[in-house]
C-alpha positions as CSV (number, residue, x, y, z in Angstrom):
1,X,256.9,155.1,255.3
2,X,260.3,153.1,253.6
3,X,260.3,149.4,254.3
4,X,262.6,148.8,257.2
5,X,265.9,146.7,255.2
6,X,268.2,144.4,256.8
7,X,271.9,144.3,255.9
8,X,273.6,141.2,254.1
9,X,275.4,140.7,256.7
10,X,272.4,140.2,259.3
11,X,270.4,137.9,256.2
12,X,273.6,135.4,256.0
13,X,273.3,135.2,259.8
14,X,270.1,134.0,260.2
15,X,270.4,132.1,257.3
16,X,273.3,130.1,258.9
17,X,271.6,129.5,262.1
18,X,268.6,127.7,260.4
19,X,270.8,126.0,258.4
20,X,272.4,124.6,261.6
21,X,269.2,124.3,263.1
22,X,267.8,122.1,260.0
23,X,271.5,120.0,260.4
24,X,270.9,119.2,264.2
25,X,267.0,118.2,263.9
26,X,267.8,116.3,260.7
27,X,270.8,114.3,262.8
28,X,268.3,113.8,265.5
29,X,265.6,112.2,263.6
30,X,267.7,110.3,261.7
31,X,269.0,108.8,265.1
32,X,265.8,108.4,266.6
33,X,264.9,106.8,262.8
34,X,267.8,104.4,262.9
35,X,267.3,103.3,266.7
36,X,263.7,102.6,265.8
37,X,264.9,100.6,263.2
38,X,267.9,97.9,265.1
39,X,264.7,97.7,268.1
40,X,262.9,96.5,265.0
41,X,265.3,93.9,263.9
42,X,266.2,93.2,267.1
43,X,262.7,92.0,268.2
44,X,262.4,90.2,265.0
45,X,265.4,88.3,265.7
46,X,264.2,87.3,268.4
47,X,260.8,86.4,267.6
48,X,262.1,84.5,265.2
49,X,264.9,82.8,266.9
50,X,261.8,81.7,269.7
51,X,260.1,80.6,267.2
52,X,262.2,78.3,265.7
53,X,263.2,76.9,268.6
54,X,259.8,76.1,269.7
55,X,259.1,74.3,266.5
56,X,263.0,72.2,267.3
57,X,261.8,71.4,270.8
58,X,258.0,70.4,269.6
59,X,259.2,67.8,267.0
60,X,261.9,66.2,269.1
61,X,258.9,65.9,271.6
62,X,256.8,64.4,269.0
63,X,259.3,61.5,268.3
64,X,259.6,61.3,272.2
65,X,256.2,60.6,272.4
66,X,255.9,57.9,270.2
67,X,258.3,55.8,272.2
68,X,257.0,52.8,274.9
69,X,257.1,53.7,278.3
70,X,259.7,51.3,279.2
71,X,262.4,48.9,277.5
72,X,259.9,45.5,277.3
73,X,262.9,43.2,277.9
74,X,264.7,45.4,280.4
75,X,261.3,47.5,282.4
76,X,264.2,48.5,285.1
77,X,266.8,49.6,283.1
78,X,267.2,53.2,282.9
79,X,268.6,54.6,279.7
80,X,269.7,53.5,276.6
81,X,270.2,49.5,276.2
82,X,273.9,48.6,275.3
83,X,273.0,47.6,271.8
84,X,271.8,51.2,271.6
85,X,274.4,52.8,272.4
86,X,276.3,51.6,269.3
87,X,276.1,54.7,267.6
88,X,275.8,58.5,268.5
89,X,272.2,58.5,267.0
90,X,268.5,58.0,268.2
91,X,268.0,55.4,266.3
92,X,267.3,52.7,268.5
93,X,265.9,54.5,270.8
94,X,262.1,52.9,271.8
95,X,261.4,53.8,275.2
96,X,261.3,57.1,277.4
97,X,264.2,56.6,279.3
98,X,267.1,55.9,276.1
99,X,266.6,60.0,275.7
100,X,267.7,61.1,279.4
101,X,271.1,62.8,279.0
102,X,270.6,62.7,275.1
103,X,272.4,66.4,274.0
104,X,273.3,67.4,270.2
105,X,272.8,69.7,267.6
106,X,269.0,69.4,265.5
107,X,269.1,66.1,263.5
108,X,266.8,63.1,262.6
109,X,266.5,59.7,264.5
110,X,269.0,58.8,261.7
111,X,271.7,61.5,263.0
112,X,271.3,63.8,259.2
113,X,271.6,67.3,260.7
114,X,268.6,69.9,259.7
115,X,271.4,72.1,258.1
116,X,272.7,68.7,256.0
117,X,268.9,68.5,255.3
118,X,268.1,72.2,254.1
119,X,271.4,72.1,251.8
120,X,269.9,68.9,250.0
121,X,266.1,70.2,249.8
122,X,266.2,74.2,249.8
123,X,269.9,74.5,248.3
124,X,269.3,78.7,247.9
125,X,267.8,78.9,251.1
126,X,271.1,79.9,253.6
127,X,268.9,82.3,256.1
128,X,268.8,79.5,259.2
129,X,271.6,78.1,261.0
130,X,270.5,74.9,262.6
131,X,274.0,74.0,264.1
132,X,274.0,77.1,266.0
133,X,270.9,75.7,268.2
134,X,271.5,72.7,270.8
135,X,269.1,70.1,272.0
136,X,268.9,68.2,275.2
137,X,266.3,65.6,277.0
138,X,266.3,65.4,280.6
139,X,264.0,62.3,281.5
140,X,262.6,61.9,285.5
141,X,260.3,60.0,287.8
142,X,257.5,62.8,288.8
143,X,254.9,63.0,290.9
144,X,251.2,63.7,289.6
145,X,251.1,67.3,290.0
146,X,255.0,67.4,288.2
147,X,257.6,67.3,291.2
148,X,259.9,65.5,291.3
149,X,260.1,62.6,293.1
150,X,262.5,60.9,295.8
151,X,265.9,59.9,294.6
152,X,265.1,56.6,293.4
153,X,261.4,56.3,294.0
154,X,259.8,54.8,290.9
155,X,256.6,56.1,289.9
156,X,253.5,56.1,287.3
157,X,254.5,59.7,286.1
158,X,257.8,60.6,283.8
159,X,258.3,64.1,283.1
160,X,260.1,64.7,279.7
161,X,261.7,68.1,279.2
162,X,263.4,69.2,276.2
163,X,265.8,72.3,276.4
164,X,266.7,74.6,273.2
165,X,269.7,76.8,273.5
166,X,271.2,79.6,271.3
167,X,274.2,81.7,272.1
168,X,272.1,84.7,271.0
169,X,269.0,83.6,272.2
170,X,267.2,82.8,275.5
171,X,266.8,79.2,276.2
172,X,263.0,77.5,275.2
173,X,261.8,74.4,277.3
174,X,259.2,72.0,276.5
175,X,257.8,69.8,279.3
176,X,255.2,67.0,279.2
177,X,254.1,64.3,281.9
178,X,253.4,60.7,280.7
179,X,251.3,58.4,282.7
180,X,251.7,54.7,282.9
181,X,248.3,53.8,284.1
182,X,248.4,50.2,284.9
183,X,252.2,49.8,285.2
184,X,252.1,46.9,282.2
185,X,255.5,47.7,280.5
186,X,255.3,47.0,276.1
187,X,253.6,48.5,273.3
188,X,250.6,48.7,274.9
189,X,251.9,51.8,276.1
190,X,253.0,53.4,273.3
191,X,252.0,57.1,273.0
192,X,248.0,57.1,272.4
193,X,245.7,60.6,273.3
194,X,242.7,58.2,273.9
195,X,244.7,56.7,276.9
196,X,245.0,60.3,278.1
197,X,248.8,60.4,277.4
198,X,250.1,62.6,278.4
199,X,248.2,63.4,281.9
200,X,249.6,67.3,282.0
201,X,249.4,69.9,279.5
202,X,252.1,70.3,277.4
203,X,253.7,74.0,278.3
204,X,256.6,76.1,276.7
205,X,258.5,78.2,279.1
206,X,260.2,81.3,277.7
């Protein structure tokens, strides 16, 4: 029995309709490839952007925390003390209260922004764009399980609460509750872990 032949024509069919077939599955796994891909970077972005910010809010918290609980010359004055206000950095600042309403871009006590400071110490390092990220201190009376308290009710808790914003990335907040257990105002009261300082846990919110 003859082997059953197929014509050209009906070979250059078939042969066209794989071909097609090949071109659309190729397109769609490339897509699916390339969408895999910008999720990737996306969430790294991200990640990283959180992280960084995180780190921002932790060490402006950490110079927070080294400051008295109030001014020893002025206990009742809240915020910064006219000679502190001399210049648009922190400074002076040496007590809880001088950083309520404090906003501004990532810098030192000394006002030298974190990008002025990559440029000097990592020069080919261009990858992280502090200015884009802004800080802010909001400083209150709280109770002692952290709500706020009356509208000028003083108390022996202040909440500090640092705020990082990004136009590209969701806001990070840092929070921690200091504890003035005797109410004696001076350096006595400088931050110190064996005095139990502060009384809550400190707690990032996404």
């Amino acid at each position: 029995m003859r082997p059953r032949r197929f014509s050209s024509s009906r070979l250059r069919g078939f042969s066209l309709v794989e071909a097609m077939t090949a071109v659309t599955l190729t397109a769609i796994a490339c897509s699916a490839m390339l969408l895999s891909v910008s999720t990737a970077m996306q969430a790294s972005e991200a990640s990283r952007g959180s992280s960084q910010a995180n780190m921002l809010a932790k060490e402006l918290m950490t110079e927070i925390s080294a400051c008295q609980w109030a001014d020893p010359t002025e206990p009742s004055h809240w915020g910064p003390e006219t000679d502190e206000t001399a210049t648009p950095t922190r400074a002076s600042f040496d007590d809880l209260d001088d950083y309520d309403g404090w906003a501004g871009a990532p810098q030192t006590r000394d006002g030298v922004t974190y990008d002025q400071l990559q440029q000097a110490l990592f020069p080919a390092v261009t990858s992280h764009n502090y200015r884009d990220y802004t800080l802010s201190v909001c400083v209150q009376y709280v109770t002692s399980t952290g709500q706020s308290s009356p509208v000028g009710k003083v108390s022996l808790y202040r909440q500090v609460t640092v705020e990082v914003t990004h136009p590209k990335h969701a806001p990070q907040e840092l929070s921690r509750i200091f504890y003035d257990p005797s109410r004696l105002l001076g350096r006595k009261h400088w931050f110190d872990p064996k005095l139990k300082e502060p009384v809550a846990e400190v707690t990032i919110v996404p």
